[in-house]
N, C-alpha and C positions, 0 to 999 in steps of 0.2 A: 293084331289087325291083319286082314290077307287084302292080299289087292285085286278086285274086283272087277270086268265089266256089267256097267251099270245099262238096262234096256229102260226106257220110261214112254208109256203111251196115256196120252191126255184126250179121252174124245167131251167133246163138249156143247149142249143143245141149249142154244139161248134163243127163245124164240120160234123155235121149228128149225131153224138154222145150224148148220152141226160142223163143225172144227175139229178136225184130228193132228194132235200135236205130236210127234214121236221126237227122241231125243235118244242117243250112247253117249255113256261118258268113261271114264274112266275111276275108281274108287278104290275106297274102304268098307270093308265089313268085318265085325267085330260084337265084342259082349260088353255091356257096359250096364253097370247097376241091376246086373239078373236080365239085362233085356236086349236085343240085336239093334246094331248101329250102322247104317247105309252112309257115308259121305262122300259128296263129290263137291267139284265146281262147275259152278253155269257162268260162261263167258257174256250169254247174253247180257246177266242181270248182275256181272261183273262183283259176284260173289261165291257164297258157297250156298251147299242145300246137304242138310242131318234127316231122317231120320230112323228117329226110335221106335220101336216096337216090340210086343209080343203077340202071342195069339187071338189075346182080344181087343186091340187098338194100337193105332201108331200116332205119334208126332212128328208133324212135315215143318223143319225152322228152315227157311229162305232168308239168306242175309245178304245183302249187296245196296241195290240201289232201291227196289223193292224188295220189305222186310216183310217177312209173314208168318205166321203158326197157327196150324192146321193141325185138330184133334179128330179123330176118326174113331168113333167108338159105335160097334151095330146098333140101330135102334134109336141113337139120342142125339141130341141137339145142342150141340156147344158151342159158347162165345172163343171168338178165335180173333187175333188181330192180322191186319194188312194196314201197311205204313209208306207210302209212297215219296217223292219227293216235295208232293205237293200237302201233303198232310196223310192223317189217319183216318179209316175208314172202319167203322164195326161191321164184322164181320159175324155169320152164323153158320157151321158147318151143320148137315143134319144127315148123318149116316144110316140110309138104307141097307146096305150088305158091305162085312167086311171078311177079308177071307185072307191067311198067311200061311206059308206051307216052304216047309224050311229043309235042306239037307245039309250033307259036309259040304257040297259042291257047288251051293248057291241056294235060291228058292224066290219066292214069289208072292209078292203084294198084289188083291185088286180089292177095288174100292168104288163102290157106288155112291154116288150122294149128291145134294141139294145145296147150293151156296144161296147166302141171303148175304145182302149189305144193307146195312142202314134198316133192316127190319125188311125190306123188301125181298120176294123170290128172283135172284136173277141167273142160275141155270142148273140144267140137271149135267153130270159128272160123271164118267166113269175113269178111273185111273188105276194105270195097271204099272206096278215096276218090279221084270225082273232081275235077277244076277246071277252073275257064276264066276267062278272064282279063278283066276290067271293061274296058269302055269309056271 
């Protein structure tokens, strides 16, 4: 595993309404089962965040206070869970474009998509995370 700065940008349109989330944290990146592993910790959500990846899809797992797993595959529509304190909520991720681009010195996740809960549409998504690797 090398130790990584992690870049993460979250924009998000609920409504017409649009929220941009940026976050650095500090990580790991690494090979794990044929495929690239991003870990860090989020202090807000007083856990960690994995994921996994290859060329054509990644796994986003949120552990802390809210739990979550996030599939990103271009094209398709997957049951995903979100776990709060107050209970679970079904989730559906539906991946418009997905796109990975990797070197020795770091590389680069973006991710477009549609979140649904409860069967409902509740916003469209773009997420971007990239990294590079500490000296």
């Amino acid at each position: 595993m090398q130790t990584v700065t992690i870049h993460t940008r979250l924009i998000t349109n609920v409504g017409g309404q649009t929220e941009k989330i940026q976050n650095t944290f500090k990580g790991t990146w690494g090979i794990r089962d044929n495929r690239h592993l991003l870990s860090y910790n989020e202090a807000d959500n007083g856990g960690s965040t994995h994921v996994l990846f290859d060329m054509a899809q990644a796994e986003l797992r949120r552990m802390g206070q809210v739990r979550s797993r996030m599939t990103f595959a271009e094209r398709e529509r997957v049951d995903s869970r979100y776990i709060t304190p107050h209970g679970a909520l079904p989730m559906q991720i539906h991946t418009h474009r997905y796109q990975a681009a990797m070197s020795e010195l770091g590389g680069r996740l973006e991710v477009s998509y549609a979140l649904f809960l409860a069967g409902s549409h509740v916003s469209d998504n773009k997420l971007l995370i990239e990294w590079e690797v500490l000296n």
